[in-house]
Residue frames relative to the residue before (quaternion, step in Angstrom):
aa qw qx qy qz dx dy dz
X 1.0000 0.0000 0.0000 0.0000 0.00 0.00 0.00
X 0.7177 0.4269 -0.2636 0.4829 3.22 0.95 -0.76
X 0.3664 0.6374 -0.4963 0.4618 3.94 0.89 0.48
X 0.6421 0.4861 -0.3489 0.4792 3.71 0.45 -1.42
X 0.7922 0.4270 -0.3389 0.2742 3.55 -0.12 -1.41
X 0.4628 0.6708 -0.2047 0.5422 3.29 1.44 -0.89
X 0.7259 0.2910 -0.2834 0.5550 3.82 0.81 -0.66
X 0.6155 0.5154 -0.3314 0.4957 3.61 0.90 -0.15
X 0.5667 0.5784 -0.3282 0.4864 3.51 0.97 -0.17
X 0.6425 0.4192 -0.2890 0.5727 3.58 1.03 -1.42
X 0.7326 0.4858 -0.4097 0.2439 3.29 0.30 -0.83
X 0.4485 0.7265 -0.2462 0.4588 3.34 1.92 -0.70
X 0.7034 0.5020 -0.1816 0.4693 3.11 0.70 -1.62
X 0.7527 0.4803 -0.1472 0.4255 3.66 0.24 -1.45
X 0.5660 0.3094 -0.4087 0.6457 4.15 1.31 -0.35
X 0.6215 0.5019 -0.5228 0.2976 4.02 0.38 -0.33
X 0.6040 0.6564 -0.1716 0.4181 3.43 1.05 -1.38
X 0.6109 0.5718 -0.2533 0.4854 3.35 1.75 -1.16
X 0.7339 0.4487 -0.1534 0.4863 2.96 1.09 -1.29
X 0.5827 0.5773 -0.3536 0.4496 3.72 1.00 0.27
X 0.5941 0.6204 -0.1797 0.4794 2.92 1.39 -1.30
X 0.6427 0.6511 -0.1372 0.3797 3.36 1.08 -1.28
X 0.7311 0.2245 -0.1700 0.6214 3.06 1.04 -1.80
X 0.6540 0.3327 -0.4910 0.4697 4.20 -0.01 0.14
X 0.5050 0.4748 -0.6410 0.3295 3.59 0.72 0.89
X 0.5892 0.4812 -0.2652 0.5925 3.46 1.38 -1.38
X 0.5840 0.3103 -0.5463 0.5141 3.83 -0.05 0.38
X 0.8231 0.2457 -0.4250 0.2854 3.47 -0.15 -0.82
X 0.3628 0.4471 -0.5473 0.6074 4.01 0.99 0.25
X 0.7594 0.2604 -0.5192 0.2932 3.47 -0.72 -0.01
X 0.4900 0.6037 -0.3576 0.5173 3.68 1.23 -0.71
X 0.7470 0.2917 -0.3555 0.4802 3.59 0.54 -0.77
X 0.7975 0.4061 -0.2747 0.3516 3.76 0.19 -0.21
X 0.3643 0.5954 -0.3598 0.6191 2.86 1.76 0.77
X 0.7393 0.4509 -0.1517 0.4766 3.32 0.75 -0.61
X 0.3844 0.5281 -0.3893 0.6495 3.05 1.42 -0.37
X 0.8421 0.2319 -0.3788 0.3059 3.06 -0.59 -1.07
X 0.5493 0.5849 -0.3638 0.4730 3.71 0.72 -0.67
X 0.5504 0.5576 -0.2903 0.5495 3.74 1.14 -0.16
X 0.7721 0.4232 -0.0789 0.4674 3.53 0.85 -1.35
X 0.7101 0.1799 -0.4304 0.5274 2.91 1.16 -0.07
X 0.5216 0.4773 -0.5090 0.4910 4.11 0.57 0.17
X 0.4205 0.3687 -0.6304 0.5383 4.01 0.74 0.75
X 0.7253 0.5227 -0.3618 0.2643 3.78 0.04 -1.44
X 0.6587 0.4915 -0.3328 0.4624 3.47 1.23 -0.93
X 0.8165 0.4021 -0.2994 0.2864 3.55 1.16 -0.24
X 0.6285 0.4959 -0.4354 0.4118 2.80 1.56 0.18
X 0.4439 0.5844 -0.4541 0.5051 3.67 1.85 0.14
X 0.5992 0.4573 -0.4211 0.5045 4.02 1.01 0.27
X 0.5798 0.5406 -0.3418 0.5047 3.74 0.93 -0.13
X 0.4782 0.5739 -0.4334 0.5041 3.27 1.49 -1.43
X 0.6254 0.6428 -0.3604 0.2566 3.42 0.18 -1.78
X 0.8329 0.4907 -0.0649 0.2477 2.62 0.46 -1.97
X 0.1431 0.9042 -0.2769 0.2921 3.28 1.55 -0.17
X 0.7314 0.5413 -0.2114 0.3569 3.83 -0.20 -0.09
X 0.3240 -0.7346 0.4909 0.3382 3.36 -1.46 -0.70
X 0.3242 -0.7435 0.5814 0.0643 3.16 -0.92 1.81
X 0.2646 -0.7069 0.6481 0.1006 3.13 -1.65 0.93
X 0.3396 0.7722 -0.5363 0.0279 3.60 -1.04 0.38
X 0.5884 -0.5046 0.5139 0.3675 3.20 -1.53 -0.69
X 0.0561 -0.7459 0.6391 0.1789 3.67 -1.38 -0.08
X 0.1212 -0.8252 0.5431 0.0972 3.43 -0.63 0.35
X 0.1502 -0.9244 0.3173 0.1494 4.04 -0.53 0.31
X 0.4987 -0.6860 0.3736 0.3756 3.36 -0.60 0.65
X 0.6198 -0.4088 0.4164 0.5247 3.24 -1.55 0.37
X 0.5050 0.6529 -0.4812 0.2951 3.93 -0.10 -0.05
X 0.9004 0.1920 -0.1405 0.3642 3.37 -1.49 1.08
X 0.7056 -0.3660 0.3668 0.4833 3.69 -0.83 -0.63
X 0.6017 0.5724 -0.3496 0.4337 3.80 0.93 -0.39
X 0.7195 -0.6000 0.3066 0.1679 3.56 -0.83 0.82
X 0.4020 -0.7413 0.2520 0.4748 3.66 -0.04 0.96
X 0.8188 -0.0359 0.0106 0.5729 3.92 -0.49 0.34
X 0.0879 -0.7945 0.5773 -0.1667 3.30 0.76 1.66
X 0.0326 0.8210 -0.5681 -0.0459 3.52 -1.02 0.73
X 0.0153 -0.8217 0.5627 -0.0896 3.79 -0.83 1.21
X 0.4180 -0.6970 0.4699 0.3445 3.36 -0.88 0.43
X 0.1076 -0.8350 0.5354 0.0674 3.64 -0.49 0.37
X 0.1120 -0.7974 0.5927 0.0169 3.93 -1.05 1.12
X 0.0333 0.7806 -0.6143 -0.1105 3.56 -0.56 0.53
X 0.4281 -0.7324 0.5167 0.1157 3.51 -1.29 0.61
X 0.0566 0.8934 -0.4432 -0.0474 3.52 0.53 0.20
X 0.1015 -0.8374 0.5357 0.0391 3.67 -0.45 0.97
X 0.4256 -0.6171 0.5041 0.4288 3.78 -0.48 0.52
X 0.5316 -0.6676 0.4663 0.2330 3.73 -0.81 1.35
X 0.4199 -0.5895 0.4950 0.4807 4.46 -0.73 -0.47
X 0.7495 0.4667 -0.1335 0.4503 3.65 1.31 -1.09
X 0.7267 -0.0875 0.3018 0.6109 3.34 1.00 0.05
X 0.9035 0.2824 -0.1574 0.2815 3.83 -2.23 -0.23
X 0.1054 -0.7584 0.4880 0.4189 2.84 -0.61 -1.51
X 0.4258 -0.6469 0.6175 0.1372 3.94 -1.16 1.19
X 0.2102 0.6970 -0.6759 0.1151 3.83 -1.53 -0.19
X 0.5932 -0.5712 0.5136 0.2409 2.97 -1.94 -0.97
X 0.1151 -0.7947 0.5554 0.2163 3.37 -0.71 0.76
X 0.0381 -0.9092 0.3815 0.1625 3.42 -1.48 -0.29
X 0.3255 -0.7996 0.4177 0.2831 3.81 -0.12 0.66
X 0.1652 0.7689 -0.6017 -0.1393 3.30 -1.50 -0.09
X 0.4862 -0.7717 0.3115 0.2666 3.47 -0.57 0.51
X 0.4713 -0.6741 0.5657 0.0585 3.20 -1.25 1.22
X 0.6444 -0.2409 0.3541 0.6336 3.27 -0.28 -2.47
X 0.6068 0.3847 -0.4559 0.5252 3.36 0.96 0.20
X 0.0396 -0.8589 0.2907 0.4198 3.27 -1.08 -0.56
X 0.6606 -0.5051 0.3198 0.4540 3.57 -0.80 -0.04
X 0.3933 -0.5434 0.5858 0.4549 4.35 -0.12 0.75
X 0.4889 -0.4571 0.5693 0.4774 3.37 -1.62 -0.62
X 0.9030 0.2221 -0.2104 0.3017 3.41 0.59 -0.65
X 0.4971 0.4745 -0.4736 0.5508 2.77 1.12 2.16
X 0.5006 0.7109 -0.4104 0.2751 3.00 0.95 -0.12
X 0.6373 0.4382 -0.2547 0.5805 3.89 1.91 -0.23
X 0.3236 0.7686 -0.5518 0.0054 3.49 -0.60 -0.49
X 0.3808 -0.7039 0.5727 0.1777 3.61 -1.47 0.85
X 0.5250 -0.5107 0.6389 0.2353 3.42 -1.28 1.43
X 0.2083 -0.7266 0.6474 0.0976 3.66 -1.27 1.39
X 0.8059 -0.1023 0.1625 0.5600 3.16 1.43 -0.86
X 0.0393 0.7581 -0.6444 0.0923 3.74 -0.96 1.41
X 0.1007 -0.7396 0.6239 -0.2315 3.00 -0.45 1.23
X 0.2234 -0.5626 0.7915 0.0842 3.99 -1.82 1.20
X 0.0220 0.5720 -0.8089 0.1346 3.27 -1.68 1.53
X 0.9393 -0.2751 0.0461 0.1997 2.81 -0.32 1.77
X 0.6176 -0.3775 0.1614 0.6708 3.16 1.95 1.75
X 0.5945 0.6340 -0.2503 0.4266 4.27 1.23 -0.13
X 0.2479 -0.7015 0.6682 -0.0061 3.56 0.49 1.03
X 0.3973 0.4372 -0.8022 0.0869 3.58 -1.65 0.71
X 0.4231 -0.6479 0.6308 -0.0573 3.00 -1.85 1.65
X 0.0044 -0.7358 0.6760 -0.0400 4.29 0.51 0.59
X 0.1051 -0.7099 0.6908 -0.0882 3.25 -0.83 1.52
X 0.1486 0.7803 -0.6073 -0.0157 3.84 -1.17 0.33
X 0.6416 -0.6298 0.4348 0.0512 2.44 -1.44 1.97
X 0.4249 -0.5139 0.6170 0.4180 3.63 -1.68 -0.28
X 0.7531 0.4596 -0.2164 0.4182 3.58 0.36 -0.72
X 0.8379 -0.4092 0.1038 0.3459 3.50 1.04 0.63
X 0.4545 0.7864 -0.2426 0.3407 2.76 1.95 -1.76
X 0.2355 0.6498 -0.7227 -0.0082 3.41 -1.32 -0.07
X 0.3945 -0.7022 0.5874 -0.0793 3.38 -1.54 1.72
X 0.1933 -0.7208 0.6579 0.1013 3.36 -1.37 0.61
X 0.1703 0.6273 -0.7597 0.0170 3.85 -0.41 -0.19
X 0.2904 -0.5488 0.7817 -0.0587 3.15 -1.50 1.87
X 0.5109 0.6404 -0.5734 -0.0117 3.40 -2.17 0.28
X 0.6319 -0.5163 0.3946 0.4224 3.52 -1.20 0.48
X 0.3751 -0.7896 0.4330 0.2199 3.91 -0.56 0.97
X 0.0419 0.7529 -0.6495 0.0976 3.51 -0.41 0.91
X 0.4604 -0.8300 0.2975 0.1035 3.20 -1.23 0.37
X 0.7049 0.2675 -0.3213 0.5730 2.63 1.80 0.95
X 0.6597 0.0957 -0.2003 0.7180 3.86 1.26 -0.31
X 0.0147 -0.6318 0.7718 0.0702 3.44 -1.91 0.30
X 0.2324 -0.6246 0.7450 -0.0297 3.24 -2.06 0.64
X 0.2330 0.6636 -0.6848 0.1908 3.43 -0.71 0.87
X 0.4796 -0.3127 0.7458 0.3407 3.09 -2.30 -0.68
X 0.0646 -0.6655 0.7431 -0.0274 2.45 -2.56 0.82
X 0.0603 0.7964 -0.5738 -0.1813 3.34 -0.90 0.23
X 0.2219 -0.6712 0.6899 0.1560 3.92 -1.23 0.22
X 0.1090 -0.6642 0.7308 -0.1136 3.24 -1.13 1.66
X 0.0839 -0.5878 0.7921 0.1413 4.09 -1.14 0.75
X 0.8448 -0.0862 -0.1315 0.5114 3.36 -1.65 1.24
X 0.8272 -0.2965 0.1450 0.4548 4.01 -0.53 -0.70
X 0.6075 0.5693 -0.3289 0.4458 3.72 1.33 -0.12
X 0.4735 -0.7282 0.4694 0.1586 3.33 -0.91 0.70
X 0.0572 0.7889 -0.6072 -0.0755 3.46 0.21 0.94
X 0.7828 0.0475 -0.1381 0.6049 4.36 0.12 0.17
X 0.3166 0.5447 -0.7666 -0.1239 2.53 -2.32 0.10
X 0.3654 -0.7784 0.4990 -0.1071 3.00 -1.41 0.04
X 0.3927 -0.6575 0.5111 0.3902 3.47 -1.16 -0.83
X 0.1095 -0.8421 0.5240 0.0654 4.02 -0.83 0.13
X 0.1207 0.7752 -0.6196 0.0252 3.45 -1.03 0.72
X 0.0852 -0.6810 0.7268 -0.0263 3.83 -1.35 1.17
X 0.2783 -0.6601 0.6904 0.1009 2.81 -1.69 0.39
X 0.5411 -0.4982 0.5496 0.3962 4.02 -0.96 0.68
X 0.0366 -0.7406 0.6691 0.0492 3.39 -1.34 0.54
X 0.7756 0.0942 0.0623 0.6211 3.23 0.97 -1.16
């Protein structure tokens, strides 16, 4: 007699367990689509920092003793940033000489791609002459400071430090 009651117990047990199982699936889908959204909307805030970012910065660059680029080389530097159709945000950069100087056929180059990852500003700049540039920095909306570096095919010919102010 006592076998049966014993089977009525597992069976008790084993739909409860079901039913736990069940509901901390539907909690953890909700945990995850929460997140999502809490994801979706920390994209929106970055691409409303790109929005920010938008304009034309003015600054300086200066270089380290490093590479083929002059020892504390100084130039004035302008990027243009345009809000991109796909996303980021593309434009124009530009050099002019200081004490370093700017080749002629670097002194222009076109932003392929700026983009905020998380309050992270990197500015990819390409040259005519091969060159391609980083300029890292915390986004702010009117001055930044960062590093850069310029590498032509895989060698690093400069980097450095950089600072612009918003003008427009």
């Amino acid at each position: 007699m006592k076998a049966p009651a014993l089977d009525v117990w597992w069976l008790v047990l084993g739909l409860a367990m079901t039913g736990l199982t069940a509901a901390g699936c539907a909690m953890h889908e909700a945990g995850d689509g929460a997140e999502n959204r809490s994801a979706a909307t920390a994209k929106e805030s970055y691409n409303f920092q790109e929005f920010l970012l938008a304009g034309v910065w003015q600054g300086t660059s200066v270089s380290d003793c490093y590479g083929m680029a002059p020892c504390r080389g100084l130039r004035h530097i302008t990027f243009t940033m345009l809000p991109a159709t796909a996303g980021g945000l593309n434009g124009f950069y530009r050099c002019e000489q200081i004490t370093a100087s700017c080749d002629i056929f670097d002194n222009r180059g076109r932003i392929t791609e700026a983009s905020v990852e998380r309050r992270l500003l990197s500015v990819n700049v390409e040259m005519p002459n091969d060159q391609d540039c980083i300029f890292r920095s915390l986004a702010a909306p009117v001055e930044m400071e960062g590093r850069f570096v310029c590498k032509q095919r895989a060698i690093v010919i400069d980097r450095g430090v950089w600072l612009a102010e918003r003008i427009f």
